[in-house]
C-alpha positions as CSV (number, residue, x, y, z in Angstrom):
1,X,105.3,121.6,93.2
2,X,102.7,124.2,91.9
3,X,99.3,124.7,93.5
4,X,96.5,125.0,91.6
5,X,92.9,126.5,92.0
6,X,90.6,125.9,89.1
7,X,86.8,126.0,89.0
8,X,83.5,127.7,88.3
9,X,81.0,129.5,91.1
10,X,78.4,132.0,91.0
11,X,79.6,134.5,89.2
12,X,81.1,132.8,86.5
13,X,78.8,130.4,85.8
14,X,74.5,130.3,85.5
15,X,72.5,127.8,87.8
16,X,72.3,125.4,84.9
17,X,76.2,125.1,84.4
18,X,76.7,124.8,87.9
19,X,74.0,122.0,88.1
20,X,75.6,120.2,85.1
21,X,79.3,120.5,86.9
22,X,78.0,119.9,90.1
23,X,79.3,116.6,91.7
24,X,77.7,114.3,94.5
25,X,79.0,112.3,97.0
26,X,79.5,109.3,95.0
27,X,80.4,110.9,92.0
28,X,83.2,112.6,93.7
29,X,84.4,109.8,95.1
30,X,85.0,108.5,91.2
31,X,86.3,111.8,90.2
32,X,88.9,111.9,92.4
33,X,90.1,108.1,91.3
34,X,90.7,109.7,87.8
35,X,92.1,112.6,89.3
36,X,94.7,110.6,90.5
37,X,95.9,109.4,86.9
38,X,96.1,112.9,85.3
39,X,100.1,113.7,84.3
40,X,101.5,116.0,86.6
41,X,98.8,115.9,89.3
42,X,100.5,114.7,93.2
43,X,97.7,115.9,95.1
44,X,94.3,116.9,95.0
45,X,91.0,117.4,96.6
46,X,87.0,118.2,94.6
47,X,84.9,120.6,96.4
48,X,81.6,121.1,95.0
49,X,78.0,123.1,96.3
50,X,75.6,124.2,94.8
51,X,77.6,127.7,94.1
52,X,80.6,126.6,93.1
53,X,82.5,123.8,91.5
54,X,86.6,123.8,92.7
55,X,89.5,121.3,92.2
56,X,92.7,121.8,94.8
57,X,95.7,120.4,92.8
58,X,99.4,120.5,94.0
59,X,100.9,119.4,90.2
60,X,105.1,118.8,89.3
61,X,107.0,122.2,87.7
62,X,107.2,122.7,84.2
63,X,106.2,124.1,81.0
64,X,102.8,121.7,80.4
65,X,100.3,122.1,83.1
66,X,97.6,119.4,83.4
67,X,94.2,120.5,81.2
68,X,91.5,121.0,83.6
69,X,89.4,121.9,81.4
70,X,88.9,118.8,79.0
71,X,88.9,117.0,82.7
72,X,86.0,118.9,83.6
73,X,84.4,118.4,79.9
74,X,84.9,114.9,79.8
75,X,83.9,113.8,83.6
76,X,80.6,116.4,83.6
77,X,80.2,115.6,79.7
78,X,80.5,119.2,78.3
79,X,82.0,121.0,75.8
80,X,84.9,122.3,76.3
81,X,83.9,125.5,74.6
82,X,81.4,125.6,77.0
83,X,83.5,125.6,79.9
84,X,86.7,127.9,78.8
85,X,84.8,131.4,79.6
86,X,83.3,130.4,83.2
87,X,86.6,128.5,84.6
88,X,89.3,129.9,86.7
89,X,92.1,129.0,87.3
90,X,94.7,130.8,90.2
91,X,98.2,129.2,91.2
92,X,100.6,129.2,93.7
93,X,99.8,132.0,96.4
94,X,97.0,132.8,94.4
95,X,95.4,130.3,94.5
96,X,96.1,129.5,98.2
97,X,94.5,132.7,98.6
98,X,91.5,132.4,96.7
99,X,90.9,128.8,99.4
100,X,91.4,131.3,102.1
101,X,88.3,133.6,101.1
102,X,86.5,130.6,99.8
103,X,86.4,128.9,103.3
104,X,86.0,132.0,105.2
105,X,82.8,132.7,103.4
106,X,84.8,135.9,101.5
107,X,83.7,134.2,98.2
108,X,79.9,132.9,98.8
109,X,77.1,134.5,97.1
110,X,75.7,135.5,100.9
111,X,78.6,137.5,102.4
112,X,80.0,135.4,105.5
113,X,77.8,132.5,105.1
114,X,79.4,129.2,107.3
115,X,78.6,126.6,105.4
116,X,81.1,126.4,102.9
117,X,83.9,125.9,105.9
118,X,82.5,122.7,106.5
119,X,81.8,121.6,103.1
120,X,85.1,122.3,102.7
121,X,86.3,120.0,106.1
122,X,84.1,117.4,104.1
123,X,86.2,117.8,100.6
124,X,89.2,117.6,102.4
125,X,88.2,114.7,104.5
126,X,87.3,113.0,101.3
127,X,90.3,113.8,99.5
128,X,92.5,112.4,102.3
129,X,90.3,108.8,102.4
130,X,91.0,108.5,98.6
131,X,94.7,108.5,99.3
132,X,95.4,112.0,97.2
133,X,96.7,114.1,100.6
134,X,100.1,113.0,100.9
135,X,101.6,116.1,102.6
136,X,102.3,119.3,101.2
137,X,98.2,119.9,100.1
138,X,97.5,118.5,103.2
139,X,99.2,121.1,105.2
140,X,98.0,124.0,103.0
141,X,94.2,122.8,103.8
142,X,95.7,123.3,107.3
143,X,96.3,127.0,106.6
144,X,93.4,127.2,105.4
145,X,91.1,125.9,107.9
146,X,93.0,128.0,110.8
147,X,92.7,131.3,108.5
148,X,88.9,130.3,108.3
149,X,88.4,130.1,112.0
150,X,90.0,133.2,112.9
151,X,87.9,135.1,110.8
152,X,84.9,133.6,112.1
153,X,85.7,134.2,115.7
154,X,87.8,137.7,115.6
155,X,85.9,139.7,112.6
156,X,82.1,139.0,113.4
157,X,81.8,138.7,109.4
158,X,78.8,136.0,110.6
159,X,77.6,137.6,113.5
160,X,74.8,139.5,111.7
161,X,71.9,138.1,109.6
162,X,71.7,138.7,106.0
163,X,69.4,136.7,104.8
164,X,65.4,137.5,105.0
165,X,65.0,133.8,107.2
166,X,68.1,134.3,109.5
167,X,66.9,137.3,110.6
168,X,63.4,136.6,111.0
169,X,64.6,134.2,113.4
170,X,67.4,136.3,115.0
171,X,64.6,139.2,115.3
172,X,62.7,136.1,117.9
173,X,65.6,135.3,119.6
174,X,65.6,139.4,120.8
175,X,62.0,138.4,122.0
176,X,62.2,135.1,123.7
177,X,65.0,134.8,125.8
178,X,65.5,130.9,125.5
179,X,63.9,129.9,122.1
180,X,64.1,126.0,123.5
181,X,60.9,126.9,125.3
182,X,59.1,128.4,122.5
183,X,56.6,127.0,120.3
184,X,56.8,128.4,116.5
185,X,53.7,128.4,113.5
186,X,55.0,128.9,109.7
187,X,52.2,129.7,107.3
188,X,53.6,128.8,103.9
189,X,55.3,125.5,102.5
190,X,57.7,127.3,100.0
191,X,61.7,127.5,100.1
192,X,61.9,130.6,102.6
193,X,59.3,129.0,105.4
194,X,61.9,125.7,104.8
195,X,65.0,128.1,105.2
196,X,63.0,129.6,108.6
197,X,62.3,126.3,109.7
198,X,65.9,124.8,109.5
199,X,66.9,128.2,111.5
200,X,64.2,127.5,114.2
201,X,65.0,123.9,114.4
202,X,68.7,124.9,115.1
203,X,67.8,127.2,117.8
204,X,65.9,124.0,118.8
205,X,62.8,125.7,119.8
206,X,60.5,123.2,121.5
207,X,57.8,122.9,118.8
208,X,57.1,123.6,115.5
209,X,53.8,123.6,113.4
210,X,54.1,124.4,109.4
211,X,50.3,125.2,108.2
212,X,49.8,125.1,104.2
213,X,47.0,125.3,101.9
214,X,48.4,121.5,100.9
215,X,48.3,119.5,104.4
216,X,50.3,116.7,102.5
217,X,53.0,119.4,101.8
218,X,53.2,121.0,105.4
219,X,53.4,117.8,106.7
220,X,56.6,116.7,104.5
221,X,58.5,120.0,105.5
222,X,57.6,119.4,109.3
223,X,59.2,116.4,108.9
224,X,62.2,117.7,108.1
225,X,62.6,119.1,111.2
226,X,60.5,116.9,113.7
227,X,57.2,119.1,113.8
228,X,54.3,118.5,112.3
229,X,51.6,119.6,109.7
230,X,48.3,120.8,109.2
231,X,46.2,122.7,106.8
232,X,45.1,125.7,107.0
233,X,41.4,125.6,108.2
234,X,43.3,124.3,111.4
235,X,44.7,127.7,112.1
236,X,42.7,129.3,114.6
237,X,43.6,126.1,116.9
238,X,46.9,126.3,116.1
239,X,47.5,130.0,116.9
240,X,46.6,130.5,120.7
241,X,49.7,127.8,121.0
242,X,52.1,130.0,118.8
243,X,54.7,132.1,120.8
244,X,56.3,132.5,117.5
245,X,54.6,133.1,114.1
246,X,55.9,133.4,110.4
247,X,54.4,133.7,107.6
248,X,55.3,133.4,104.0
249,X,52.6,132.5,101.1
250,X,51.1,133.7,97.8
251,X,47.7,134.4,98.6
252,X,46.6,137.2,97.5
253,X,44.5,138.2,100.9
254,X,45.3,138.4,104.2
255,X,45.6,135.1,105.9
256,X,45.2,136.3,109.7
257,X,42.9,138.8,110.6
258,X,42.6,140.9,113.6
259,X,39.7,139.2,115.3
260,X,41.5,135.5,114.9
261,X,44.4,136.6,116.9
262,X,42.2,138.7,119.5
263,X,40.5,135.3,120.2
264,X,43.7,133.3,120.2
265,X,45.4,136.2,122.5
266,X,42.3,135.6,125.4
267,X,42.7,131.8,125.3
268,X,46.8,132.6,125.7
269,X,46.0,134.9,128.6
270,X,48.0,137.6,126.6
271,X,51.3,135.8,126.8
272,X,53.4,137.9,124.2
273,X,53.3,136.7,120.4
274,X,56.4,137.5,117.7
275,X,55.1,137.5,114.4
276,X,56.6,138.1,110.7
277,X,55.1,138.2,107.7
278,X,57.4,137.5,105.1
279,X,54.9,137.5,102.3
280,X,54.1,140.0,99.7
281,X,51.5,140.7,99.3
282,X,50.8,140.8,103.1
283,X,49.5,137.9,104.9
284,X,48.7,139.5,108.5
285,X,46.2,141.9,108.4
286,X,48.6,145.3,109.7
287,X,46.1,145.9,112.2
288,X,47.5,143.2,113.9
289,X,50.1,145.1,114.8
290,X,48.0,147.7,117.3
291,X,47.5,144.7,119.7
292,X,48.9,144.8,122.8
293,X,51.3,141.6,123.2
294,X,51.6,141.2,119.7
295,X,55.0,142.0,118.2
296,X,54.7,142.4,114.6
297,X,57.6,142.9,111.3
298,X,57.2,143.0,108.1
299,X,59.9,142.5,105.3
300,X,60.7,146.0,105.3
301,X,61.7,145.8,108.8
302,X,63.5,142.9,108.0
303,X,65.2,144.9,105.0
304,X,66.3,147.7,107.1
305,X,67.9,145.3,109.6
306,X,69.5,143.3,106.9
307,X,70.9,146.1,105.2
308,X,72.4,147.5,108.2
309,X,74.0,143.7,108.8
310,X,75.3,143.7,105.2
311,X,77.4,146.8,105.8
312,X,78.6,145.3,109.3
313,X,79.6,142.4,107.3
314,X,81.4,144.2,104.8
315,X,83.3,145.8,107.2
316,X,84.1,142.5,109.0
317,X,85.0,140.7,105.1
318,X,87.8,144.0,105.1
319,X,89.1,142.9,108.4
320,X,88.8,139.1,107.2
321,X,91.5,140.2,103.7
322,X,93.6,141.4,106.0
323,X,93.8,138.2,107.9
324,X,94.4,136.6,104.8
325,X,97.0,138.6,104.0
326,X,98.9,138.6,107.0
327,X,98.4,134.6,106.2
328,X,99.8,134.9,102.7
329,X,102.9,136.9,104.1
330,X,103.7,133.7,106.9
331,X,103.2,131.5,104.5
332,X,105.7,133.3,101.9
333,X,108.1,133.4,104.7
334,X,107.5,129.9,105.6
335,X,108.6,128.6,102.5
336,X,111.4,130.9,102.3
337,X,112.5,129.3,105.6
338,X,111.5,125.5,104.0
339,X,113.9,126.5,101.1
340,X,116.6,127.5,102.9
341,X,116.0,124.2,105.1
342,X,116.4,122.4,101.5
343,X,119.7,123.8,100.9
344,X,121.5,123.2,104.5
345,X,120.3,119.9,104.3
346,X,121.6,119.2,101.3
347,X,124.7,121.6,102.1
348,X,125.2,119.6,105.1
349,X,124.9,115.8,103.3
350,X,127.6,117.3,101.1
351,X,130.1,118.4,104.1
352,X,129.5,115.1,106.0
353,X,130.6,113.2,103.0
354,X,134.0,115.6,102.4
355,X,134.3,114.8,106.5
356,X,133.8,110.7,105.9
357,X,135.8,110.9,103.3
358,X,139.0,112.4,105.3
359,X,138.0,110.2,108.4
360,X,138.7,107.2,106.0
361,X,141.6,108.1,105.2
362,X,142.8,109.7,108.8
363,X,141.7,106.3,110.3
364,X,143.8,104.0,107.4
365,X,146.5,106.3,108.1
366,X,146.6,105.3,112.2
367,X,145.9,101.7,111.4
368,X,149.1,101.6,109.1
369,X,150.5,102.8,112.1
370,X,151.0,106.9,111.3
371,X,151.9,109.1,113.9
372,X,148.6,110.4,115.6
373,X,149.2,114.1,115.9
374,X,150.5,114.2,112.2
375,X,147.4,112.1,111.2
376,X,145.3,114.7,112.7
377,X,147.2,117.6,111.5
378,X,146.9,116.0,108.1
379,X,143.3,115.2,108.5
380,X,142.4,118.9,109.7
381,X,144.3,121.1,106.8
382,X,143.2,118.4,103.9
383,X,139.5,118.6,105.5
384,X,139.6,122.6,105.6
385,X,141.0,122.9,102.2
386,X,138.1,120.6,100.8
387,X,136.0,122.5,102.9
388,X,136.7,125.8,101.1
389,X,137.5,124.8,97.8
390,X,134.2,125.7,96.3
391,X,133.2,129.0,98.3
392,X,136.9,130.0,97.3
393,X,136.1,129.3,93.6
394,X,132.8,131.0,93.7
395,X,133.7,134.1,95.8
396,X,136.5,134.6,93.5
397,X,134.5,134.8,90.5
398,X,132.3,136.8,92.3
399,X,134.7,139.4,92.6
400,X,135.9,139.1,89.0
401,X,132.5,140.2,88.0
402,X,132.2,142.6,90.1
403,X,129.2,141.4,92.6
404,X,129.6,143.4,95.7
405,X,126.1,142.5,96.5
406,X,126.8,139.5,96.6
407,X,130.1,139.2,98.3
408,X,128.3,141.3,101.2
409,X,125.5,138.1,102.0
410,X,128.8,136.1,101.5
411,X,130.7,138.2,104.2
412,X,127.2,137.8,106.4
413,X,126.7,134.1,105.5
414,X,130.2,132.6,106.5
415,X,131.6,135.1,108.9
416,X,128.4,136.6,110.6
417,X,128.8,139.9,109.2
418,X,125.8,142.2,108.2
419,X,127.4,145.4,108.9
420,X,127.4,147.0,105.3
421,X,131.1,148.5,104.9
422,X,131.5,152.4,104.2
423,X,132.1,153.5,100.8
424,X,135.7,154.7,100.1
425,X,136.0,157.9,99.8
């Protein structure tokens, strides 16, 4: 058996391939069902995200291996031509390799990003309900998934923020020790405030307002996340309750001014406010930032602190190869050690049968009524001569050709040996 990675991501592929590869739930389901009858293909499993389009395949040896590519063409409905420059396609260790960096966020367009670990546990999960996880594939998802969680919990590769709405939030967290008591306003409606509120809503901070120029659309992304919505002429109001502000629009002003947070500061009796402004151009007015209790970042603080979190992280992905390659070398040694398993069992099979074979006999020989110590005697020299018949053969011929190489693992292998004799002088 020969594993297989083959697939598209990021930076093989644009946004519009990807899209046109991409599989949902349900479709995946029915992939996988054809999956099943491709030639050569034992096992398999269909991972697919928005980056990154993968099939898992453990496939039979030989010459022919099964064309992913008209697969891919013909479920997704594509050229083939289209798809032979942004596939790849890595086997055996390789490949188990390549799931290695994939699940530990080695291979995602944001360094270190978690995710993709469990959208992985889900393509596996979905792999084993369809009945294509019969053993083998299954164990190397196992591999996987433990080389995956060490590298999240002993290289920090996700410890630092690198993306503009993770660290807004991390930036609040260094403000307000428990975020659950924290009440948070997002100015904007676009996909950063939804990325910032998704963060917020995991740190499950007690409240959360999303103010937009369209009520109706503030109040569909609160709901997302169990806030709720208003428009903007509601601001004022809504500020004096905000512990945590970020902002994030297109206007082409300033959407807070000075004066509106002085008056919202009184009415909070000057209880500290974090506030980011995402936007460019500007949405606070910078002023803001000269009043006392108010904390304020911009994106270039943001920048700085992501840029610094990017090298961290790169540091950490180094540490995380390594990981992987220790991994790579167990598993090589593993299946050296499965191998060698393979050949005493069948090694043994073939001794026991020699051994049955002489016990017939021995045993007919007593029943006739054969002297038991001759019997035995009998039994014993034909058994070893059986025994040794082949290794003889083979050692011999050995020699002949002149394999001292060989004849050394030979010494080591049936008589405990490993001491490498002298040369002759």
């Amino acid at each position: 058996m020969n594993l297989i990675a083959v697939g598209v991501n990021h930076t093989t592929a644009d946004v519009e391939l990807r899209e046109r590869l991409a599989f949902s739930a349900e479709q995946a389901d029915v992939a996988l069902s054809s999956l099943r009858q491709v030639p050569g293909v034992r096992e398999a499993a269909l991972l697919s995200t928005c980056n990154r389009t993968e099939l898992y395949c453990l496939v039979e040896g030989g010459d022919i291996a099964p064309d992913f590519v008209h697969w891919l063409a013909e479920r997704r409905q594509l050229p083939c031509e289209q798809l032979s420059d942004a596939l790849y396609q890595y086997q055996g260790e390789h490949a188990l390799e390549h799931m290695m960096r994939v699940a530990g966020g080695l291979d995602s367009l944001v360094l270190g990003e978690p995710q993709i670990l469990g959208q992985m546990r889900e393509a596996y999960a979905r792999a084993t309900e369809a009945g294509l996880l019969n053993g083998e594939l299954s164990r190397l998802f196992q591999e996987v998934f433990s080389v995956a969680k060490r590298i999240r919990t002993e290289t920090g590769i996700g410890a630092n923020p690198v993306s503009v709405a993770y660290a807004a939030v991390s930036f609040a967290r260094h403000i307000f020790a428990d975020l659950k008591k924290s009440r948070a306003l997002l100015i904007g409606a676009g996909e950063m405030i939804e990325l910032v509120a998704r963060h917020l809503s995991e740190q499950q901070v007690a409240d959360i307002t999303v103010a937009n120029r369209t009520r109706e659309r503030a109040v569909e992304l609160a709901g997302t996340v169990g806030g709720h919505g208003i428009g903007l002429e509601a601001l004022p109001d809504a500020l004096e309750h905000a512990d945590i502000l970020i902002s994030c629009t297109a206007a082409p002003q300033p959407i807070l001014s000075r004066a509106m947070v002085e008056r919202a500061l009184k009415k909070r009796r000057h209880r500290p406010m974090f506030m980011v402004d995402i936007a460019v151009p500007r949405d606070i007015d910078p002023d803001v930032g000269e009043l006392d209790d108010v904390y304020l970042y911009t994106v270039d603080h943001l920048q700085e602190a992501i840029q610094e979190n990017v090298r961290a992280r790169q540091q950490a992905a180094r540490d995380a190869s390594d990981l992987i390659r220790d991994a790579i070398v167990r598993h090589r040694r593993s299946r050296r050690e499965q191998d060698a398993v393979d050949v005493l069992r069948e090694y043994r099979l073939q001794r026991t049968t020699l051994a049955d074979e002489e016990l017939g006999k021995a045993l007919q020989q007593l029943n006739n009524g054969g002297d038991p110590e001759q019997v035995l005697r009998r039994f014993q020299h034909s058994l070893v001569n059986k025994w040794l018949h082949e290794p003889s053969v083979t050692l011999r011929r050995m020699a002949a050709e002149g394999r001292a190489e060989a004849l050394l693992v030979a010494r080591e292998l049936l008589l405990g040996d490993d001491e490498t004799p002298s040369d002759p002088e």
